[in-house]
N, CA, C and O of each residue as an XYZ file, in Angstrom:
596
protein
N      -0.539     21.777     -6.371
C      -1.415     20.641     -6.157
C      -2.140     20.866     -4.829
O      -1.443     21.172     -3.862
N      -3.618     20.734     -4.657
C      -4.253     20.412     -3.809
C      -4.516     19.205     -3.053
O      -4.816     18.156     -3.623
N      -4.424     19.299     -1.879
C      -4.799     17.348     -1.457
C      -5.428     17.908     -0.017
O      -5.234     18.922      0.652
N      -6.335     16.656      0.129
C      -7.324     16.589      1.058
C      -6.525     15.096      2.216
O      -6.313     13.900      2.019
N      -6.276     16.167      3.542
C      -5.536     14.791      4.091
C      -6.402     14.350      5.366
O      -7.242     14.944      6.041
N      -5.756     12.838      5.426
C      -6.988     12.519      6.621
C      -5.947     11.281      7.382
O      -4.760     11.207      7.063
N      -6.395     10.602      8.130
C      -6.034      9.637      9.256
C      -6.313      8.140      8.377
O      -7.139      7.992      7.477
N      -5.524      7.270      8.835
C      -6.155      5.932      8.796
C      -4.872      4.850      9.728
O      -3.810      4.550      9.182
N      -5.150      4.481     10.862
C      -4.304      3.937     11.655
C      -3.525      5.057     12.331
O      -2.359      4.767     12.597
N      -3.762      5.761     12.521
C      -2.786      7.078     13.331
C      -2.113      7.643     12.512
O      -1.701      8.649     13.091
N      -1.529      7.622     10.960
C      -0.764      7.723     10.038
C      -1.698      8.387      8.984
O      -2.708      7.873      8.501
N      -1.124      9.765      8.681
C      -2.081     11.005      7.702
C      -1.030     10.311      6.464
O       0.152      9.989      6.351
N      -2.421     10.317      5.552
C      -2.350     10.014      4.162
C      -2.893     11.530      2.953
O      -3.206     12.654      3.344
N      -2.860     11.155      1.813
C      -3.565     12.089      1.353
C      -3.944     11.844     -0.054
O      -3.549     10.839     -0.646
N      -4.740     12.781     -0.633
C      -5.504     12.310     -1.940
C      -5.721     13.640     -2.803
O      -6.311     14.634     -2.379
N      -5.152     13.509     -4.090
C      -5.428     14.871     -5.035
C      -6.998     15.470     -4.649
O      -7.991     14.755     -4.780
N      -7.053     16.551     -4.272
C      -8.548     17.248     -4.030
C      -8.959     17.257     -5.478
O      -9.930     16.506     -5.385
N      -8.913     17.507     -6.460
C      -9.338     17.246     -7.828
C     -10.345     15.956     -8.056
O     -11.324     16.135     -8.780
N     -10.177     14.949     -7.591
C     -11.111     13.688     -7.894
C     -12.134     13.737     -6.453
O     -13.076     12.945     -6.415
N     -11.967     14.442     -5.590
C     -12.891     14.397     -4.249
C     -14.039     15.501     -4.469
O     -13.959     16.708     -4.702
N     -15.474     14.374     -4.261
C     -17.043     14.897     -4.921
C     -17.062     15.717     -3.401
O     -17.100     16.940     -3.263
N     -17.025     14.642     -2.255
C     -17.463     15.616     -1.028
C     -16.869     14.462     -0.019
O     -16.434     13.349     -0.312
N     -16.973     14.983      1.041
C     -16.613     14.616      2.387
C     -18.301     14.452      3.184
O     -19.156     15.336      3.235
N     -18.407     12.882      3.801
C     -19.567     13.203      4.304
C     -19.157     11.770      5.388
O     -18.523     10.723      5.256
N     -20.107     12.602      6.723
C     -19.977     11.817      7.800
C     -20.257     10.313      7.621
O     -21.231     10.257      6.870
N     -19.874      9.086      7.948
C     -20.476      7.660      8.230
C     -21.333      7.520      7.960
O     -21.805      7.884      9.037
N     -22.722      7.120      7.038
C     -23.878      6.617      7.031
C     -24.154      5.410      7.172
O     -23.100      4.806      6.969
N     -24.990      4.668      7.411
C     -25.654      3.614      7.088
C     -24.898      2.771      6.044
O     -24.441      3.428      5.108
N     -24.635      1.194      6.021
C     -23.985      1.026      4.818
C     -24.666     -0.444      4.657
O     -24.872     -1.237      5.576
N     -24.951     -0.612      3.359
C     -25.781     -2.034      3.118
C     -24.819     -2.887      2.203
O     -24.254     -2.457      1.197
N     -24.718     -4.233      2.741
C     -23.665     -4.923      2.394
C     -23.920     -5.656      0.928
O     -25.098     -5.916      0.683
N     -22.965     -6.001     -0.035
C     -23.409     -6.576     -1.373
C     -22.773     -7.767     -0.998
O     -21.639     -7.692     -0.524
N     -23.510     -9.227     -1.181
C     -22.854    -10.366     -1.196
C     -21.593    -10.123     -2.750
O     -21.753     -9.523     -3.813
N     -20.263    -10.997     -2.129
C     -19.868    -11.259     -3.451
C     -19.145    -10.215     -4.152
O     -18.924     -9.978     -5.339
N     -18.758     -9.503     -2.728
C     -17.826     -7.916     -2.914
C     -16.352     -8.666     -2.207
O     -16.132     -9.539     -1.367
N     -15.324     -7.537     -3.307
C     -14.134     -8.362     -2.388
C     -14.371     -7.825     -1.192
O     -15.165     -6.912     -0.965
N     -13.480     -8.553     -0.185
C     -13.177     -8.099      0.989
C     -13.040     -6.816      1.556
O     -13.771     -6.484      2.489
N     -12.349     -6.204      1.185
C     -12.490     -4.333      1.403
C     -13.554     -3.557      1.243
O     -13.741     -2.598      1.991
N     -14.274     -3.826      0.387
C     -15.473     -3.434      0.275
C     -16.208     -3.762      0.831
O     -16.641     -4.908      0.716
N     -16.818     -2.620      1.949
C     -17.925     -2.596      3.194
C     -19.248     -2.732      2.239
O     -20.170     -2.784      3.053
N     -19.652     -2.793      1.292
C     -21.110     -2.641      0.581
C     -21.393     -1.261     -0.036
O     -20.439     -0.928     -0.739
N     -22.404     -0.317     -0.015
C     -22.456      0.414     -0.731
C     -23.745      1.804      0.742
O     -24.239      1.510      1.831
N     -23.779      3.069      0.000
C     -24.414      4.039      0.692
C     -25.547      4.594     -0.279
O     -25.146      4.584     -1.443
N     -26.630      4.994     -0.166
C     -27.378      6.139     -0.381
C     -26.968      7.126     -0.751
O     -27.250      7.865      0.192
N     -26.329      7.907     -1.693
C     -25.729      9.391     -1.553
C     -26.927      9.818     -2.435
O     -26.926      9.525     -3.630
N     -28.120     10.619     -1.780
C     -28.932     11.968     -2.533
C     -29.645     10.922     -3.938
O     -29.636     11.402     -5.071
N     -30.335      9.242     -3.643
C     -30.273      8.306     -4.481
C     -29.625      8.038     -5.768
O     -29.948      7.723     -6.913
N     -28.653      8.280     -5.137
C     -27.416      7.203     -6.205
C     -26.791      6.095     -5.271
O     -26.415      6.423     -4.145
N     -26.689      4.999     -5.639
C     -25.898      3.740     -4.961
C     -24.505      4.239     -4.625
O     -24.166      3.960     -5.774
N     -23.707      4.586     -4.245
C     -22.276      4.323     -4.421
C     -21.627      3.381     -3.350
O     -21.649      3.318     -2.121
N     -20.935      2.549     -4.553
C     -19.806      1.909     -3.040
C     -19.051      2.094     -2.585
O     -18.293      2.947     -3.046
N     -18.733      1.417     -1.354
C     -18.012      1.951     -0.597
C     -16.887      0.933      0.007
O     -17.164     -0.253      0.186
N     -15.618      1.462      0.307
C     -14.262      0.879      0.251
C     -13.574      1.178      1.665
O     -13.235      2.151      2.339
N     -13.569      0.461      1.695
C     -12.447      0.143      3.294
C     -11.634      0.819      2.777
O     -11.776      0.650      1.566
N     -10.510      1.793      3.041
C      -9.392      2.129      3.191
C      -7.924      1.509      3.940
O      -6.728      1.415      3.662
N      -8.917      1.140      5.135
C      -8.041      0.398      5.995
C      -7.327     -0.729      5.565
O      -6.152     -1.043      5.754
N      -8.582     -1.498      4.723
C      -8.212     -2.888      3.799
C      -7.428     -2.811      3.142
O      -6.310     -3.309      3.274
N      -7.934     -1.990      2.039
C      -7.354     -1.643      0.676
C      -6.010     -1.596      0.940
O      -5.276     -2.396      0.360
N      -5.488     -0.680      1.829
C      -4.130     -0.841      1.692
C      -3.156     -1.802      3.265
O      -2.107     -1.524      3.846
N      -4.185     -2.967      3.451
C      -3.520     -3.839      3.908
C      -3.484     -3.467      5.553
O      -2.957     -4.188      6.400
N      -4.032     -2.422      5.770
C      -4.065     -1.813      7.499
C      -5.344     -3.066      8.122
O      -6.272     -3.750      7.690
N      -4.468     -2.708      9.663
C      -5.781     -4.056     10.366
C      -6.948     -3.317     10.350
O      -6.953     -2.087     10.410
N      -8.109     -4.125     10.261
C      -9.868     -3.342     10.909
C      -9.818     -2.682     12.128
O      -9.238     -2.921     13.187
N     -10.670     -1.662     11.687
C     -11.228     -1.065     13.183
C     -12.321     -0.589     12.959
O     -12.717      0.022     11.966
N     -13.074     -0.988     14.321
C     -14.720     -0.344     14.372
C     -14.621      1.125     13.990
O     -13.535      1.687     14.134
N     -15.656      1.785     13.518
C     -16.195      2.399     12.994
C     -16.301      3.855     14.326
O     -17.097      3.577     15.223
N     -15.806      4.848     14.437
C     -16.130      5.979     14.935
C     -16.805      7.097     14.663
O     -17.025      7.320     13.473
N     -17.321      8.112     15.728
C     -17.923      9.038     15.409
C     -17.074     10.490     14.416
O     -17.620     11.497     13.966
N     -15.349     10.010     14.325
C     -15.250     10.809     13.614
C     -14.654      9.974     12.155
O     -13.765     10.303     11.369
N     -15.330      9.074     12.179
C     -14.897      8.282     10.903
C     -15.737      8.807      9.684
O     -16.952      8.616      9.647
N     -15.102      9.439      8.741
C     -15.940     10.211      7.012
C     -15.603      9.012      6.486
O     -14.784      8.100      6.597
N     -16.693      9.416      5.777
C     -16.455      8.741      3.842
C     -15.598      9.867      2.687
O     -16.209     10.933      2.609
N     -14.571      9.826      1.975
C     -14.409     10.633      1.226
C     -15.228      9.673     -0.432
O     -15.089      8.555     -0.926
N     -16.237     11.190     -0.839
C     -16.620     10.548     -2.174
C     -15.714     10.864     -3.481
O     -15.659     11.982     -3.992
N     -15.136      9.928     -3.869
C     -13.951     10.235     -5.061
C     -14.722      9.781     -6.539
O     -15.350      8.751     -6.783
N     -14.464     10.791     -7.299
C     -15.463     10.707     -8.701
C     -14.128     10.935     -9.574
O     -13.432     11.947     -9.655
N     -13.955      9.408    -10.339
C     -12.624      9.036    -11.284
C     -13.495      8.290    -12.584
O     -14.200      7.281    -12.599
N     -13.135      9.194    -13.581
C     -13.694      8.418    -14.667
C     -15.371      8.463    -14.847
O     -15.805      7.705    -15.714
N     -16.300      9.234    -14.153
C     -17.247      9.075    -14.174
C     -17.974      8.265    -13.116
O     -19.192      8.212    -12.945
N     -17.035      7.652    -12.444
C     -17.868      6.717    -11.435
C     -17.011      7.160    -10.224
O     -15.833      7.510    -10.160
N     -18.330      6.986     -8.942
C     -17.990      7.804     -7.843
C     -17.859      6.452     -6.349
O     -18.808      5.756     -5.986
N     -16.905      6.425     -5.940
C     -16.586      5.357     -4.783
C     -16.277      6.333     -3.698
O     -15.612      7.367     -3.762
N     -17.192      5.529     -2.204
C     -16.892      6.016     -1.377
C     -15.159      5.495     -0.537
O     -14.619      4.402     -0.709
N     -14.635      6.598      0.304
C     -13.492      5.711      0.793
C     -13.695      5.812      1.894
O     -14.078      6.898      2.329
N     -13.490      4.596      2.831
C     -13.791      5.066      4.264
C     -12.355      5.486      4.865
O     -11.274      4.964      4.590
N     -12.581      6.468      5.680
C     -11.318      6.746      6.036
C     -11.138      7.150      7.784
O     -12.260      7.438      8.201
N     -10.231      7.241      8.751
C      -9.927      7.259     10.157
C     -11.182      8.632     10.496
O     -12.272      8.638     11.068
N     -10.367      9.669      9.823
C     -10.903     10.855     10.466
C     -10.307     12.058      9.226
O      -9.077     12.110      9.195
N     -11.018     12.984      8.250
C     -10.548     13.526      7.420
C      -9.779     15.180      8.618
O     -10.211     15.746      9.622
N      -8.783     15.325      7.928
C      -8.598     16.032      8.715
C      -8.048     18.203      8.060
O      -8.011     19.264      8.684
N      -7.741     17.808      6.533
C      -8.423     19.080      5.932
C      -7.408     19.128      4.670
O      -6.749     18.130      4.378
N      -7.316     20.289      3.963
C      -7.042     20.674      2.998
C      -5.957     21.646      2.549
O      -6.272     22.834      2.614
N      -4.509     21.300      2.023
C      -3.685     21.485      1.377
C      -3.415     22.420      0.856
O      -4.279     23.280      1.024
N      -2.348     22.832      0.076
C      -1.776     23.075     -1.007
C      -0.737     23.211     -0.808
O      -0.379     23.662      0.280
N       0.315     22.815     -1.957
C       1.758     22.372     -1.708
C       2.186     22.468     -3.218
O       1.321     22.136     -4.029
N       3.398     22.874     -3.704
C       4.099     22.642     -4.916
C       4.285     21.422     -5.342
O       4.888     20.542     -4.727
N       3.765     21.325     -6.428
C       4.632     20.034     -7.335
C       6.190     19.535     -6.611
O       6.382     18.371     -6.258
N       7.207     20.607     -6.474
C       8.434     20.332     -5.982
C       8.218     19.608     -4.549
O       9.002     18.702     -4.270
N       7.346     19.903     -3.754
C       7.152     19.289     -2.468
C       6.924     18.171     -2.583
O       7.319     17.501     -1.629
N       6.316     17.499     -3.560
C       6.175     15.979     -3.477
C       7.458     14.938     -3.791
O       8.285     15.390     -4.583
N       7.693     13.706     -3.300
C       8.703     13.370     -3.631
C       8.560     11.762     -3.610
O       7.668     11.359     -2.863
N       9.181     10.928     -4.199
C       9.221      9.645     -4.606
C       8.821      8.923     -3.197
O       8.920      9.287     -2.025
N       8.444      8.025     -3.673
C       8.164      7.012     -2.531
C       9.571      6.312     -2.019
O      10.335      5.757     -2.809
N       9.755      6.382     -0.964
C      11.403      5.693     -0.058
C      11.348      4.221     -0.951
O      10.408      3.434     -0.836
N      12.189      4.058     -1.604
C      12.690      2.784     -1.311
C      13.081      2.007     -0.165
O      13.930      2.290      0.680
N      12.333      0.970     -0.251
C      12.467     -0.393      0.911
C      12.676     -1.707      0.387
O      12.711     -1.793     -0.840
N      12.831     -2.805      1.100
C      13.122     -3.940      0.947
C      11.983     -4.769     -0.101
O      10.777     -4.585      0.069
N      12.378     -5.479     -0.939
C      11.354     -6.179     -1.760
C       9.972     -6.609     -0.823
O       8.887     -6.839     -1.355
N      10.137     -6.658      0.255
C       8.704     -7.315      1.275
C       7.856     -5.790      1.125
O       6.629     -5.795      1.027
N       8.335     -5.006      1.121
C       7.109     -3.915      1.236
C       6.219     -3.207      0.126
O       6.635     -2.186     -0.422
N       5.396     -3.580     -0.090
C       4.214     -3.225     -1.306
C       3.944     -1.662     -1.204
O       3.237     -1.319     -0.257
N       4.331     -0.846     -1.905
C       4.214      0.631     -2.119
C       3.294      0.889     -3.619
O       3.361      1.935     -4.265
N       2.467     -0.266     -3.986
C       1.924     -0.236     -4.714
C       0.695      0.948     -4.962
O       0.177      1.167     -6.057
N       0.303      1.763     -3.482
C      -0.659      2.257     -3.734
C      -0.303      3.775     -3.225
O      -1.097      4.611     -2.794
N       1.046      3.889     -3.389
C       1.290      5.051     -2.687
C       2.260      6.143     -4.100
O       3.106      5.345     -4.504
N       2.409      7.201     -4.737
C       2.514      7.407     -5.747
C       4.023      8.696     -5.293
O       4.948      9.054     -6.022
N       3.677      9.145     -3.661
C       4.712      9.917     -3.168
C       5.013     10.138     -1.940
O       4.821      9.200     -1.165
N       5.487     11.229     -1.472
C       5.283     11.602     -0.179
C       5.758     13.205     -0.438
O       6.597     13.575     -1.260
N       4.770     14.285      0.756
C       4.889     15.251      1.253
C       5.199     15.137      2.284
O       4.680     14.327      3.052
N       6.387     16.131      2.668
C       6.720     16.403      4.240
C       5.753     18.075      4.623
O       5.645     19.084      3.926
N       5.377     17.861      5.547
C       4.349     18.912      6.200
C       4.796     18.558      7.389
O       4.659     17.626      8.182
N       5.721     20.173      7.241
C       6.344     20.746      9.296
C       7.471     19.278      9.549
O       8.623     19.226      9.120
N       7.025     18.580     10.057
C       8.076     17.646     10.646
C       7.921     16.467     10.382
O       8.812     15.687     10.718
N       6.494     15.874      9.555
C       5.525     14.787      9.215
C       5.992     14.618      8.135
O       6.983     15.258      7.783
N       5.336     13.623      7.259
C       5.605     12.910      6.090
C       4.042     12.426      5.743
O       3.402     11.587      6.377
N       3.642     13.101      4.687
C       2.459     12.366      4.374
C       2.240     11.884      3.206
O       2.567     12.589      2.252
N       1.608     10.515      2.941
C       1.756      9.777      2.092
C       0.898      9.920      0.892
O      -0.296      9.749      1.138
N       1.130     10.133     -0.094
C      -0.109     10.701     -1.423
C      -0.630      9.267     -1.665
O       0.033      8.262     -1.411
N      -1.639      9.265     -2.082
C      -2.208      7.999     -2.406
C      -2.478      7.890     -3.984
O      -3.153      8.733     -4.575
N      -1.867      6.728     -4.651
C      -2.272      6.612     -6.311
C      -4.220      5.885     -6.468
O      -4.844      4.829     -6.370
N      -4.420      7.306     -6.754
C      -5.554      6.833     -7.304
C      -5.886      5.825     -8.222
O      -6.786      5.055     -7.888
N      -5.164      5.625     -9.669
C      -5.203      4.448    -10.603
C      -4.860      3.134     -9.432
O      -5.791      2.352     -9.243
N      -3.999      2.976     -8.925
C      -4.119      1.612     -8.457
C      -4.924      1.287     -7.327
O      -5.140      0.104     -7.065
N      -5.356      2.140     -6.681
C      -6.454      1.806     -5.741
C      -7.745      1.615     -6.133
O      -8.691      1.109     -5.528
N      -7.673      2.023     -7.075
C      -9.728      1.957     -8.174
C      -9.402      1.513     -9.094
O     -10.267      1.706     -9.948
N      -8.429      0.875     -9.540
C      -8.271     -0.362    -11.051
C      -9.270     -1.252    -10.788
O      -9.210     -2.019     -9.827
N     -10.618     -1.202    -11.920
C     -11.084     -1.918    -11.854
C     -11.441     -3.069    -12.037
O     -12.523     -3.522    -11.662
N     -10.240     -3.921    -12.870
C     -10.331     -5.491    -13.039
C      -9.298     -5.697    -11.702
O      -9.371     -6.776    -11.114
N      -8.568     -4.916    -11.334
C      -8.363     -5.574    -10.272
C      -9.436     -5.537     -8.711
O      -9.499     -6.311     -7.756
N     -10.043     -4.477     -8.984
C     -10.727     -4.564     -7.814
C     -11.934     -5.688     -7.690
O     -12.479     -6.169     -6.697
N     -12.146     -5.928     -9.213
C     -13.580     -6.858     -9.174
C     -13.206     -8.373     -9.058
O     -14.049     -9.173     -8.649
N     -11.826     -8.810     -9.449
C     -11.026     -9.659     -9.178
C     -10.645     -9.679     -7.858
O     -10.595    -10.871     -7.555
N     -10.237     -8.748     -6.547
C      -9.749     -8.946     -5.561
C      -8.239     -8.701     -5.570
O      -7.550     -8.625     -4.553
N      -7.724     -8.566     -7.044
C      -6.438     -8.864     -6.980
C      -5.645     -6.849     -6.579
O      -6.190     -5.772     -6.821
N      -4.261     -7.121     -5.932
C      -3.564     -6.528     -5.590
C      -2.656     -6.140     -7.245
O      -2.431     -6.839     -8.233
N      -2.319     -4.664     -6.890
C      -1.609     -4.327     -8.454
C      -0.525     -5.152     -8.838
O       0.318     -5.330     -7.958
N      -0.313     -5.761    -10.051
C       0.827     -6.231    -10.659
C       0.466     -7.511    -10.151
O       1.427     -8.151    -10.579
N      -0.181     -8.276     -9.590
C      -0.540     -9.677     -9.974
C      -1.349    -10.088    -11.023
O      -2.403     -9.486    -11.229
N      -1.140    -10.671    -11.455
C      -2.250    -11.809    -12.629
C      -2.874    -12.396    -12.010
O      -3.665    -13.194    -12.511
């Protein structure tokens, strides 16, 4: 498996390189009334609209302004392409299937809803991210978090 890992709150996450169109610096972003909350509005990519997604939100991390090494990763699932905003991308993988491993069990308070595993890299732990529940789209157009009604 390939994965493309990056920052968000000081804490490296990561994402199958298979669904990632490209990596592209911060642009300009124009806001859509009537977007959930995570969703910063949408970008220009080469004129196609795509929107674009807080990361930070999405999975419940506080806001932070916007930096010069803050990317968009463009993820193309199903035909449709969402930007993710993310800390700082920081590069590219490869690791065995065997290297990945279940998400820790924790206490019923902690929502691991969007996290599908974890890789240890050197002394770190990095967190794979489930694509299906982060881009479900009745839940995203709803606002709602996975496994609520």
């Amino acid at each position: 498996m390939i994965l493309l890992t990056f920052f968000l709150n000081g804490v490296q996450y990561a994402l199958d390189v298979e669904y990632v169109e490209e990596v592209i610096p911060l642009p300009a972003i124009t806001s859509v009334a009537k977007l959930p909350p995570f969703f910063r509005g949408m970008i220009n990519l080469r004129g196609t609209a795509v929107p674009v997604m807080d990361l930070r939100l999405r999975l419940g991390l506080p806001a932070a302004a916007d930096a010069l090494e803050t990317d968009i990763v463009v993820m193309k699932v199903a035909e449709k392409k969402t930007g993710l905003i993310v800390d700082k991308v920081l590069n590219v993988i490869e690791i065995q299937d065997a290297q990945c491993l279940p998400p820790p069990e924790f206490h019923d308070e902690i929502d691991l809803a969007y996290i599908a595993g974890v890789v240890q890299i050197g002394a770190d732990f990095v967190s794979l991210i489930r694509l299906d529940a982060l881009l479900a789209p009745a839940q995203t157009a709803a606002g709602l978090q996975p496994g609520e009604v």
